[in-house]
C-alpha positions as protocol buffer text, in pm:
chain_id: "A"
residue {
  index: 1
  type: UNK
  ca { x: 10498 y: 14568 z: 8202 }
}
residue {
  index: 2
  type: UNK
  ca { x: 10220 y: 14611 z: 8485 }
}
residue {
  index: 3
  type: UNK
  ca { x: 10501 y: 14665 z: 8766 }
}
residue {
  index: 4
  type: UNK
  ca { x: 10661 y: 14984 z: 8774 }
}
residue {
  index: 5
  type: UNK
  ca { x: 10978 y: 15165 z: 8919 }
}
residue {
  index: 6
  type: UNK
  ca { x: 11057 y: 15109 z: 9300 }
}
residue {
  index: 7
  type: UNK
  ca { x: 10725 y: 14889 z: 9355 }
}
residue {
  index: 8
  type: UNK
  ca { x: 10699 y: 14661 z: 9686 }
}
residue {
  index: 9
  type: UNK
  ca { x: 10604 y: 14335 z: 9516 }
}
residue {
  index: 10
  type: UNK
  ca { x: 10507 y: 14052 z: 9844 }
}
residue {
  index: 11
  type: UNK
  ca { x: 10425 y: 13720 z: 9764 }
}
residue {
  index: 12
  type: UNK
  ca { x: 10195 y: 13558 z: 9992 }
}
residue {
  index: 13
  type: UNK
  ca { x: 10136 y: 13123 z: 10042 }
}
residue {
  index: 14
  type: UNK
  ca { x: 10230 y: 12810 z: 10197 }
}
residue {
  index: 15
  type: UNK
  ca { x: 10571 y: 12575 z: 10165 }
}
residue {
  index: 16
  type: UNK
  ca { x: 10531 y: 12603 z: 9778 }
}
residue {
  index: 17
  type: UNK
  ca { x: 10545 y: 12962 z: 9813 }
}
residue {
  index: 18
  type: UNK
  ca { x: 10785 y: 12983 z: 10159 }
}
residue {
  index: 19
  type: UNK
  ca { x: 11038 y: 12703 z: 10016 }
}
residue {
  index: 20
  type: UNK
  ca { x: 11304 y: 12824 z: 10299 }
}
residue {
  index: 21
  type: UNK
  ca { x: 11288 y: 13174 z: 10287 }
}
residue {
  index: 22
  type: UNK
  ca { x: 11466 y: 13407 z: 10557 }
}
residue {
  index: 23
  type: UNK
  ca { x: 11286 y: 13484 z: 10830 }
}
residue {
  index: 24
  type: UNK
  ca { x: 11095 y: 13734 z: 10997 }
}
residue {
  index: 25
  type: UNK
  ca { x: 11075 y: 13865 z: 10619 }
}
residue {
  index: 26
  type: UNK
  ca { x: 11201 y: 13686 z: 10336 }
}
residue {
  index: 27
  type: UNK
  ca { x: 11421 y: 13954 z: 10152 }
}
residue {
  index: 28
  type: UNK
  ca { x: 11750 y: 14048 z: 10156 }
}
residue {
  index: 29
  type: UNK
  ca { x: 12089 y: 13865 z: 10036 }
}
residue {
  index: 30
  type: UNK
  ca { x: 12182 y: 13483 z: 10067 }
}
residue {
  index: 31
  type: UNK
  ca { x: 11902 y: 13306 z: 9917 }
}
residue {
  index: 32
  type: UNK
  ca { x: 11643 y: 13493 z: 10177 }
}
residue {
  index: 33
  type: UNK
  ca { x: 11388 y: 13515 z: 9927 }
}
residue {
  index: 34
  type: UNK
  ca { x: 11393 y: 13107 z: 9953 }
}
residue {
  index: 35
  type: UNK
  ca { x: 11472 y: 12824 z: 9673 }
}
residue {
  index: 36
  type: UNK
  ca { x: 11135 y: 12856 z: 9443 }
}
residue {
  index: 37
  type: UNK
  ca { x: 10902 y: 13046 z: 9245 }
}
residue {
  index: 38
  type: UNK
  ca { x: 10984 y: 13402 z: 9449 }
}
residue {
  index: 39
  type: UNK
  ca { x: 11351 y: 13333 z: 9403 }
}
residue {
  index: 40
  type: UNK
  ca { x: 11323 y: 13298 z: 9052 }
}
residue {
  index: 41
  type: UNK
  ca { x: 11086 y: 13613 z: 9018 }
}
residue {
  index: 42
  type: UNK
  ca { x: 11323 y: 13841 z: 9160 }
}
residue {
  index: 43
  type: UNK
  ca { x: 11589 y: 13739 z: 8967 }
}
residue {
  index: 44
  type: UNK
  ca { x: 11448 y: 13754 z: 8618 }
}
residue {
  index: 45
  type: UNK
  ca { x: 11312 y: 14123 z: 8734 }
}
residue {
  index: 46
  type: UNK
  ca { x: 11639 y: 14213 z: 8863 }
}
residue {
  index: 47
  type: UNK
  ca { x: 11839 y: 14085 z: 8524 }
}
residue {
  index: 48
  type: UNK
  ca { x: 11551 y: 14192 z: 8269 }
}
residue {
  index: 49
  type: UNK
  ca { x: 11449 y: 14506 z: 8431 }
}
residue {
  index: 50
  type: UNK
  ca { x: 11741 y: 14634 z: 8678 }
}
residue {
  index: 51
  type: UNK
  ca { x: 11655 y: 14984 z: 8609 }
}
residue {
  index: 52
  type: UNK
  ca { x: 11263 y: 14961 z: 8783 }
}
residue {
  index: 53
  type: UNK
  ca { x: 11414 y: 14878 z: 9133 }
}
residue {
  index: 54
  type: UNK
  ca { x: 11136 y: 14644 z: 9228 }
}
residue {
  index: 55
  type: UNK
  ca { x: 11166 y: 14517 z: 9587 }
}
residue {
  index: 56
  type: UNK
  ca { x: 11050 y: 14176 z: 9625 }
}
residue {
  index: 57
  type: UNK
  ca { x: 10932 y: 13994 z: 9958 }
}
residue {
  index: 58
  type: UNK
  ca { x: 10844 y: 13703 z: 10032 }
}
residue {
  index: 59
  type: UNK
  ca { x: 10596 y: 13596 z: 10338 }
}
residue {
  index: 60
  type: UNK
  ca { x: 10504 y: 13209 z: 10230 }
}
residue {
  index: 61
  type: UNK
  ca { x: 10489 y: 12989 z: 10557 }
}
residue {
  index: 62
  type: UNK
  ca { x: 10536 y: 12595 z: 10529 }
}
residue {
  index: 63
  type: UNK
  ca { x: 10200 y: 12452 z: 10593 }
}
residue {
  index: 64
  type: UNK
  ca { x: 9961 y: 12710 z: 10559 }
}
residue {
  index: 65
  type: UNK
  ca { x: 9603 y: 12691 z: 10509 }
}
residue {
  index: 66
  type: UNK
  ca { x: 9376 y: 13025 z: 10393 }
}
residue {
  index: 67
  type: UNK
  ca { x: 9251 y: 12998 z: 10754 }
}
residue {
  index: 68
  type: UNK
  ca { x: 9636 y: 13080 z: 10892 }
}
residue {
  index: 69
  type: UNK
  ca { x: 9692 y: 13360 z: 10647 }
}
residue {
  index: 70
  type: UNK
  ca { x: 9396 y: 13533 z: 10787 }
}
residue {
  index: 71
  type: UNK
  ca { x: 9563 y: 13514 z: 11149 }
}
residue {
  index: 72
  type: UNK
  ca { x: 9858 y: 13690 z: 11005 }
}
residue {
  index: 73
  type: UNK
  ca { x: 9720 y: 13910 z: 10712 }
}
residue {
  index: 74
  type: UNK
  ca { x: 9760 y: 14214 z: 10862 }
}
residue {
  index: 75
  type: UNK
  ca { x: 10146 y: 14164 z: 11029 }
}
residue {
  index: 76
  type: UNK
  ca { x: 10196 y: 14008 z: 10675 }
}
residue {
  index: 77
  type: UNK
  ca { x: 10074 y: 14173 z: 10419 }
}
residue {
  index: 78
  type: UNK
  ca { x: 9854 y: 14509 z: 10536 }
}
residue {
  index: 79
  type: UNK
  ca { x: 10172 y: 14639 z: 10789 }
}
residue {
  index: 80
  type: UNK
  ca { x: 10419 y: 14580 z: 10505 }
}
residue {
  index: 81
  type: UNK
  ca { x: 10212 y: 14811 z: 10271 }
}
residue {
  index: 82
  type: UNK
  ca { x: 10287 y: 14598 z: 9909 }
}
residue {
  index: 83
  type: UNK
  ca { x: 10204 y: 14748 z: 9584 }
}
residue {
  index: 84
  type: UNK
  ca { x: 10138 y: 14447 z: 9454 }
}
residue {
  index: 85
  type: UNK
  ca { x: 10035 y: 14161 z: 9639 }
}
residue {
  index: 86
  type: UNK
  ca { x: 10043 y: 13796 z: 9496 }
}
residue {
  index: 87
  type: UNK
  ca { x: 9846 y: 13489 z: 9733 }
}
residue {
  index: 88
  type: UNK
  ca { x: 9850 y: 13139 z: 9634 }
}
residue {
  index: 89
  type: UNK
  ca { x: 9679 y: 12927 z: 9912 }
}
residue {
  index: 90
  type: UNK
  ca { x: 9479 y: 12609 z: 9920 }
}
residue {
  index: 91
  type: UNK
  ca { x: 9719 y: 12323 z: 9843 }
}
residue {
  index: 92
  type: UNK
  ca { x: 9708 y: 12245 z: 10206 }
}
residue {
  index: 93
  type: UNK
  ca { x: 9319 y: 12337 z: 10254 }
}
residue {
  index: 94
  type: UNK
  ca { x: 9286 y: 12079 z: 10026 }
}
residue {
  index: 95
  type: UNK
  ca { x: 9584 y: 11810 z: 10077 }
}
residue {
  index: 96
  type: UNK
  ca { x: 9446 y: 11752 z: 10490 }
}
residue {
  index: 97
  type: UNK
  ca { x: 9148 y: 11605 z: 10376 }
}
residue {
  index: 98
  type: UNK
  ca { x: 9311 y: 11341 z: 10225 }
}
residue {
  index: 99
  type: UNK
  ca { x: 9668 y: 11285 z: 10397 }
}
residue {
  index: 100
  type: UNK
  ca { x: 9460 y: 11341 z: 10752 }
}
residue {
  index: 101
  type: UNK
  ca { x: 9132 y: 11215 z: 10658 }
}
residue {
  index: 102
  type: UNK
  ca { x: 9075 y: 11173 z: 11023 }
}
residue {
  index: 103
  type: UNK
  ca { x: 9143 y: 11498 z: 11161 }
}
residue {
  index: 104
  type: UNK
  ca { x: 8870 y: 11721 z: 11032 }
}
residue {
  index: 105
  type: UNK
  ca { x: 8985 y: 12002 z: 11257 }
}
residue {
  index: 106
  type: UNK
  ca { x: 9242 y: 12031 z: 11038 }
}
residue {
  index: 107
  type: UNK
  ca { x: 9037 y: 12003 z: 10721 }
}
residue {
  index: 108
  type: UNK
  ca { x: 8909 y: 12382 z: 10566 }
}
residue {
  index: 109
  type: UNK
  ca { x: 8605 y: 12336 z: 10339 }
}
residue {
  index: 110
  type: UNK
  ca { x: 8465 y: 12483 z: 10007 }
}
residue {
  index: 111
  type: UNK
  ca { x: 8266 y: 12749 z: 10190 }
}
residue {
  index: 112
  type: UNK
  ca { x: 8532 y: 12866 z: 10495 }
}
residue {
  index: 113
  type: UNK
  ca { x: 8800 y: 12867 z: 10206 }
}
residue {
  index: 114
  type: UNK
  ca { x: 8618 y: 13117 z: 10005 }
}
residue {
  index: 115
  type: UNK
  ca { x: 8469 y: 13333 z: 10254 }
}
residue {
  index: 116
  type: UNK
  ca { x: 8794 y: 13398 z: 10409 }
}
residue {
  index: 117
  type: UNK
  ca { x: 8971 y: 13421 z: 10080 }
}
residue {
  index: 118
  type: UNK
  ca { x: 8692 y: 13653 z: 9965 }
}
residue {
  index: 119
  type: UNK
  ca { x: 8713 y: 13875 z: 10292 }
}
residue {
  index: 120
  type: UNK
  ca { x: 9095 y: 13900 z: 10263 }
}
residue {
  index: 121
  type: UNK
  ca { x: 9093 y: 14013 z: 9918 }
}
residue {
  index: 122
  type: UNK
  ca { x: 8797 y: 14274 z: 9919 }
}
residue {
  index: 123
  type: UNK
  ca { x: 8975 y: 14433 z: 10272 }
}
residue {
  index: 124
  type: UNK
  ca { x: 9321 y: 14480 z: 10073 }
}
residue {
  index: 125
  type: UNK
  ca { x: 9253 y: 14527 z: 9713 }
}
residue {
  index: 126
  type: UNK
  ca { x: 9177 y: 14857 z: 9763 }
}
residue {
  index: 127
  type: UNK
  ca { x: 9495 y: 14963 z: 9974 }
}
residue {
  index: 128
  type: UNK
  ca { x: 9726 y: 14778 z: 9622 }
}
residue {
  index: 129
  type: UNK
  ca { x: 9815 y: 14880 z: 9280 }
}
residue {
  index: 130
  type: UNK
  ca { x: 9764 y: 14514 z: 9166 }
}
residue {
  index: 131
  type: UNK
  ca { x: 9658 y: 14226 z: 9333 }
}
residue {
  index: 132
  type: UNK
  ca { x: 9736 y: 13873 z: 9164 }
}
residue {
  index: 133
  type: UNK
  ca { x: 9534 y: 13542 z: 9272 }
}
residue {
  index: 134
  type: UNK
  ca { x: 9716 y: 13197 z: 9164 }
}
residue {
  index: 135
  type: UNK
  ca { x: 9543 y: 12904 z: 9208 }
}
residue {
  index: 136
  type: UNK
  ca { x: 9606 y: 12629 z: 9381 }
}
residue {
  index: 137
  type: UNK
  ca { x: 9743 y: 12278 z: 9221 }
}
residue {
  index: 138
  type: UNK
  ca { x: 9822 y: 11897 z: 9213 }
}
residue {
  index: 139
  type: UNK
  ca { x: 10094 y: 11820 z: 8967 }
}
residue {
  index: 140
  type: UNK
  ca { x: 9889 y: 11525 z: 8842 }
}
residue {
  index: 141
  type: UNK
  ca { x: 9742 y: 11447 z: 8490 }
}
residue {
  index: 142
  type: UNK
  ca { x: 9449 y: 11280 z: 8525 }
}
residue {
  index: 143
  type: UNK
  ca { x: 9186 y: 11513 z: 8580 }
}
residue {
  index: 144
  type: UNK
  ca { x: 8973 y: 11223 z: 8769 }
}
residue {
  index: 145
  type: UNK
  ca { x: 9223 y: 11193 z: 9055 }
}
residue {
  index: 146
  type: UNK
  ca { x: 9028 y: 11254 z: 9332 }
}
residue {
  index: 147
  type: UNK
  ca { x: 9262 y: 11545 z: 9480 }
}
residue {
  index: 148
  type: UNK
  ca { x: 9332 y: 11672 z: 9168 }
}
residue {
  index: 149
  type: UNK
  ca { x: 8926 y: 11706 z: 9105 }
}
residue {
  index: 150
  type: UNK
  ca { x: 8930 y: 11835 z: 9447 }
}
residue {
  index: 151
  type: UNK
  ca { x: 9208 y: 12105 z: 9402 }
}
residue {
  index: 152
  type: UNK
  ca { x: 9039 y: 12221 z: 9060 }
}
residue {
  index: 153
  type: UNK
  ca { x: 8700 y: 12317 z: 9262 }
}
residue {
  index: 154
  type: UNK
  ca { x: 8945 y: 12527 z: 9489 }
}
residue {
  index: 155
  type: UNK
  ca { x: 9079 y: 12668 z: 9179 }
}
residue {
  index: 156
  type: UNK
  ca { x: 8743 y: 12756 z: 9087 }
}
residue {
  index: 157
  type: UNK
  ca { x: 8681 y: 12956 z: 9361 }
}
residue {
  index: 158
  type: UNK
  ca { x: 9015 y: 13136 z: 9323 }
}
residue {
  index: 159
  type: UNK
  ca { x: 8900 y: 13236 z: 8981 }
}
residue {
  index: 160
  type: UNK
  ca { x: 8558 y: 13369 z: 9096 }
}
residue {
  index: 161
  type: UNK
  ca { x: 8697 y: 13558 z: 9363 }
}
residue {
  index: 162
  type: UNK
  ca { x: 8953 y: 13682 z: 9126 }
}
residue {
  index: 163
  type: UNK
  ca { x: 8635 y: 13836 z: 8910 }
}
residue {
  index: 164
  type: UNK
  ca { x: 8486 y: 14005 z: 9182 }
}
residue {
  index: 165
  type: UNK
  ca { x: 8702 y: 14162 z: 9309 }
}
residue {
  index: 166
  type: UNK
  ca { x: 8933 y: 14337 z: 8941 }
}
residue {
  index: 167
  type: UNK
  ca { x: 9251 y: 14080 z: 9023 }
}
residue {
  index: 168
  type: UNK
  ca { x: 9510 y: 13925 z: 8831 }
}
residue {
  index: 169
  type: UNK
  ca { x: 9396 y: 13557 z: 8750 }
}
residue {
  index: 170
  type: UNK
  ca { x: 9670 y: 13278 z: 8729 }
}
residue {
  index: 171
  type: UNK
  ca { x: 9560 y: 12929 z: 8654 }
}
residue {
  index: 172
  type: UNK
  ca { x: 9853 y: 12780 z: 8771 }
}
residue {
  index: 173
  type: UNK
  ca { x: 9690 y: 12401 z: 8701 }
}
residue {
  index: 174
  type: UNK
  ca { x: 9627 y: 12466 z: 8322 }
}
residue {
  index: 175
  type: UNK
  ca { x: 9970 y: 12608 z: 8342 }
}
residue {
  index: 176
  type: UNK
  ca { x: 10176 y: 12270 z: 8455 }
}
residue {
  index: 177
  type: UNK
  ca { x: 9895 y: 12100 z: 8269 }
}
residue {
  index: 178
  type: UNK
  ca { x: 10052 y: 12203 z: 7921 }
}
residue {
  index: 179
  type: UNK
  ca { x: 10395 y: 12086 z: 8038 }
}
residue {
  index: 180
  type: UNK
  ca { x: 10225 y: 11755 z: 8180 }
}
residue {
  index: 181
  type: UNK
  ca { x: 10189 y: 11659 z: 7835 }
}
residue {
  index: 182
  type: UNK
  ca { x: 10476 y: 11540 z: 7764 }
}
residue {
  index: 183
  type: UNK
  ca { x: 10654 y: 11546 z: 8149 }
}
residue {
  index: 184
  type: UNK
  ca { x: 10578 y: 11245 z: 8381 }
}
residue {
  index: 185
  type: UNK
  ca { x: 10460 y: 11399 z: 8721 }
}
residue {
  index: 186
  type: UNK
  ca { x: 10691 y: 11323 z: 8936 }
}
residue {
  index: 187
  type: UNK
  ca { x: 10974 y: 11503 z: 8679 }
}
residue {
  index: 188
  type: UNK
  ca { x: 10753 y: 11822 z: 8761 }
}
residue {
  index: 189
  type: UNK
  ca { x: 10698 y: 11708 z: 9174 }
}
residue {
  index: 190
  type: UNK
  ca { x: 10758 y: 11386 z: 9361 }
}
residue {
  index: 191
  type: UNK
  ca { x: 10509 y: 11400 z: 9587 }
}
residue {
  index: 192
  type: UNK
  ca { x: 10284 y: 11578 z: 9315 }
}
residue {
  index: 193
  type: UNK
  ca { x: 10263 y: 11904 z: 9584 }
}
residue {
  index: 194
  type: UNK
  ca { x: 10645 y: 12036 z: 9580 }
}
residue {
  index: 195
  type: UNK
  ca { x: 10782 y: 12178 z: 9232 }
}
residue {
  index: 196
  type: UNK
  ca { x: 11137 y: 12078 z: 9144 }
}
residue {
  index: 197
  type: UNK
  ca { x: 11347 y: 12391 z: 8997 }
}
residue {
  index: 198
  type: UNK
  ca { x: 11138 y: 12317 z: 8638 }
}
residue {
  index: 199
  type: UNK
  ca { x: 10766 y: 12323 z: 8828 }
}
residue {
  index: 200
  type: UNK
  ca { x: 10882 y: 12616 z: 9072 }
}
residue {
  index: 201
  type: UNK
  ca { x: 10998 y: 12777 z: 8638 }
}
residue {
  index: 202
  type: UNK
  ca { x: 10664 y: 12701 z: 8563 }
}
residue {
  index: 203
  type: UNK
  ca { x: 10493 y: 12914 z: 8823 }
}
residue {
  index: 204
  type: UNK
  ca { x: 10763 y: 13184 z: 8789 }
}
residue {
  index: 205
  type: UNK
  ca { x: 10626 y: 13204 z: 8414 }
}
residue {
  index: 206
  type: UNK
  ca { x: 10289 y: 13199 z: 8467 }
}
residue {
  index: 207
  type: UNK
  ca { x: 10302 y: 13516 z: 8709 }
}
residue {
  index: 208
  type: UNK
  ca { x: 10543 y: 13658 z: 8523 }
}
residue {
  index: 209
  type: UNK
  ca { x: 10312 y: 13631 z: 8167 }
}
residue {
  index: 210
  type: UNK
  ca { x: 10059 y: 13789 z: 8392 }
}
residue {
  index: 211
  type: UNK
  ca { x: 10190 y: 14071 z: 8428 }
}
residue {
  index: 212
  type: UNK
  ca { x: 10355 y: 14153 z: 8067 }
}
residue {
  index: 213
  type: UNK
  ca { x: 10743 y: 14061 z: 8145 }
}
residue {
  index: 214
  type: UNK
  ca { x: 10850 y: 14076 z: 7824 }
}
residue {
  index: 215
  type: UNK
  ca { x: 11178 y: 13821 z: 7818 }
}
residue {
  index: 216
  type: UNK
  ca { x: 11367 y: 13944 z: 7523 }
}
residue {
  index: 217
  type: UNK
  ca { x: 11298 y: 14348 z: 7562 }
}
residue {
  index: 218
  type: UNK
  ca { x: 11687 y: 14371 z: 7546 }
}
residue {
  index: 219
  type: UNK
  ca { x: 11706 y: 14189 z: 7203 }
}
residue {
  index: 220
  type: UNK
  ca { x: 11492 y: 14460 z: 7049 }
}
């Protein structure tokens, strides 16, 4: 496996990523690292791999566009000096221009999302061991959906930035897409944004593949 003994592993988002984590930091006992994807991270290190010691934090906030994390990348992320650093953003760059359609001010566009995205990344990829990008998503299977078609060209940009800059790539659509074949949406999401325990799986899975967990290393 890419992580290795007594790594700082911080996880980086919005509400998919906070899901009611402990503040100022979510990490410690009691369900600080929140009710999602993190959560289920740490626990499947901690049970698979308890001798490596790897210290998982989690700094999602509820809301979030890529335009907030920039305001508090370097209290977040830089100060707290991860090893690895995982960022999924953009459900909420995206999701404004349709719930607030209205409120442009609100609204962050193809070319702000990956500039700032872009300038985050090349600043800390260089100060981390491993840096992992996951894309954004809309629990939704037709590809046509106008979100969803919106979402994948923010996905997109995630992956390019992801090859420019030697990251970790996690297509996190493709990944609830192959359990949207035979899952109704709403099983996975009822408002096709927030994972249920099986969608937050999903994305625990998908970062987890990416970076060689291997789930039955104790069966060998």
């Amino acid at each position: 496996m890419k992580l290795e003994k007594g790594q700082k592993l911080l996880f980086i988002g919005d509400s998919i990523t906070d899901c009611d984590r402990h503040r100022p930091a979510g990490e410690g006992l009691f369900g600080a690292l929140g009710k999602g994807y993190v959560g289920y991270v740490d626990a499947l290190l901690q049970a698979v791999y308890p001798e490596l010691g790897i210290r998982v934090i989690n700094m999602g906030c509820s809301g979030h566009t890529v335009r907030d994390l920039k305001q508090r990348w370097n209290e977040d992320v830089i100060d707290r000096k991860p090893d690895w650093l995982v960022v999924m953003i953009g459900t909420n760059d995206v999701w404004r221009q349709f719930d607030t359609p209205f409120i442009p001010e609100g609204h962050v566009y193809k070319d702000e999302y990956e500039q700032t995205l872009q300038s985050l990344v090349a600043q800390t990829r260089p100060l981390v061991k491993g840096l992992v990008l996951m894309t954004p998503f809309y629990i939704e299977s037709n590809a046509q959906d106008a979100m969803r078609a919106a979402m994948d060209e923010y996905g997109a940009i995630v992956k390019k930035t992801a090859n420019k800059n030697d990251c970790l790539f996690i297509d996190t659509q493709a990944a609830f897409n192959t359990v949207l074949k035979e899952l109704y949406a709403a099983t996975l999401a009822w408002d096709r944004v927030h994972p249920t325990a099986a969608g937050h799986m999903v994305l625990a899975k998908a970062f987890l593949k990416s970076v060689g967990f291997e789930w039955d290393r104790d069966d060998k």
